[in-house]
N, C-alpha and C positions, 0 to 999 in steps of 0.2 A: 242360205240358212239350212241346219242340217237337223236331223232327227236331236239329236244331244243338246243341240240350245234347248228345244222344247221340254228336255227332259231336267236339265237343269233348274229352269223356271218353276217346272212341274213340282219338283222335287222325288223322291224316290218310296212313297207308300204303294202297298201292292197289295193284292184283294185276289188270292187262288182259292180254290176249291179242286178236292180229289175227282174223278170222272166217277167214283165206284160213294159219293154221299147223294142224301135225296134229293132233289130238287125242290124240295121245300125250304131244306136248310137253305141253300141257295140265291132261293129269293128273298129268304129270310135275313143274310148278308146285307142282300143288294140295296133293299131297304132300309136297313139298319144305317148303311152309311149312305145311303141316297148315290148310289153309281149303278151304271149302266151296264156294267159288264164284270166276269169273273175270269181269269184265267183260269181254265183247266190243267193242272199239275199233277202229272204220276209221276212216282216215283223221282222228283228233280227234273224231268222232260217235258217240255210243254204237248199236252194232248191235244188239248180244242180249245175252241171260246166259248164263252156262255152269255148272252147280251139277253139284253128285255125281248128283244124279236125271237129268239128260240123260244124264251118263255112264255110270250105271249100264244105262238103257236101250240108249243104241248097243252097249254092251258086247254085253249079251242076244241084241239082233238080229242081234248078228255071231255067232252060235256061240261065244260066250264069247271072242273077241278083241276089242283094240282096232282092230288091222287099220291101213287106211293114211285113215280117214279125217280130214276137216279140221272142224276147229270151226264151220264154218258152216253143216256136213250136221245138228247134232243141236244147237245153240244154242239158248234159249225165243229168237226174234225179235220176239217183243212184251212184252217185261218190265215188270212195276208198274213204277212211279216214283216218287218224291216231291220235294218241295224241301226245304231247310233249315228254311224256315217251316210245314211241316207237320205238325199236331200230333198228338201220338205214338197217341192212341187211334183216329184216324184212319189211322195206319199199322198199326196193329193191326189193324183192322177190314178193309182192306185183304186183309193179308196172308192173315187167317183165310180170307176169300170165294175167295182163288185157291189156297188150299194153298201160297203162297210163303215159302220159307222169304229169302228174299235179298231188298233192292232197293235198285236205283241209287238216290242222291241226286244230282240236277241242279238247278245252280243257270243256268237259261237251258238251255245247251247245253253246258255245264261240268259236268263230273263233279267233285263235292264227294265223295266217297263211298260206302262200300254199310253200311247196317244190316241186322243180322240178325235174326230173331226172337228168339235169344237178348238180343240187345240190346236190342230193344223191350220183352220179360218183365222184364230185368234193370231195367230203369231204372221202369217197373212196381211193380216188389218193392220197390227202392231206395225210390221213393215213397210205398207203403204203409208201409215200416220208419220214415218219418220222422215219417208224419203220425202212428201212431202211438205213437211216442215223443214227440210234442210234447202228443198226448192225455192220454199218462198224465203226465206233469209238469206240466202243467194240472189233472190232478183230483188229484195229489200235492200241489200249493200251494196247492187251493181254501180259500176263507180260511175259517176257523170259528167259529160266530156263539157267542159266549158266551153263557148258558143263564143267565137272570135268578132270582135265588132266589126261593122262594111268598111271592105276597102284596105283589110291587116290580113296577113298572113298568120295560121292556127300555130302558135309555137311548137 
């Protein structure tokens, strides 16, 4: 399974924010639509990421404000990435190694999307529910070899 199922399923809505607006607007998004994360978009170019854990952090550092700062002061600037064709255990493995819970999908320099870890599990679970349902409806149709009576040879 590869990034692009996830993404098809997902469908294709997308939540950017400039590095240079506040970080109030920000969380003020994030809430609005109950997600986790924002891309950061200069100019068409993916900058950074913005998830609840940056913001939780700036919050802390300010004495529990959000204060006046801008998205670009607390954004991860080096965010995983993946393409469309990258295959989902691979983004797993990924994400486990950095603690990311988010990551961009670029296709070139195209933003295609973000998967989440939840999506990565989901699609995970989804795979394991299938294979094994096709398991068991395979050892449910196994054929049954008729049991030849004493003393006859099994045709």
């Amino acid at each position: 399974m590869k990034v692009t199922d996830i993404l098809r399923v997902k469908g294709n809505t997308l939540f950017t924010i400039s590095p240079d607006q506040p970080l109030a607007q920000a969380v003020q998004t994030m809430a609005e639509h109950d997600i986790g994360s924002l891309v950061v978009m200069d100019h068409g170019d993916l900058t950074g990421m913005l998830t609840f854990r940056e913001v939780i952090a700036a919050i802390v550092s300010n004495d529990m404000a959000i204060g006046t700062r801008l998205v670009r002061s607390v954004m991860d600037d080096a965010p995983l990435t993946c393409t469309p064709e990258t295959e989902i255990d691979e983004v797993r493995r990924m994400m486990l190694g950095r603690h990311a819970r988010y990551m961009p999908v670029l296709n070139g320099k195209t933003l295609m999307g973000v998967v989440s870890f939840y999506d990565v599990a989901k699609s995970v679970v989804d795979a394991q529910d299938f294979e094994n349902r096709m398991l068991k409806a395979y050892i449910r149709d196994w054929p049954v070899e008729e049991e030849a009576a004493p003393g006859t040879q099994p045709s």
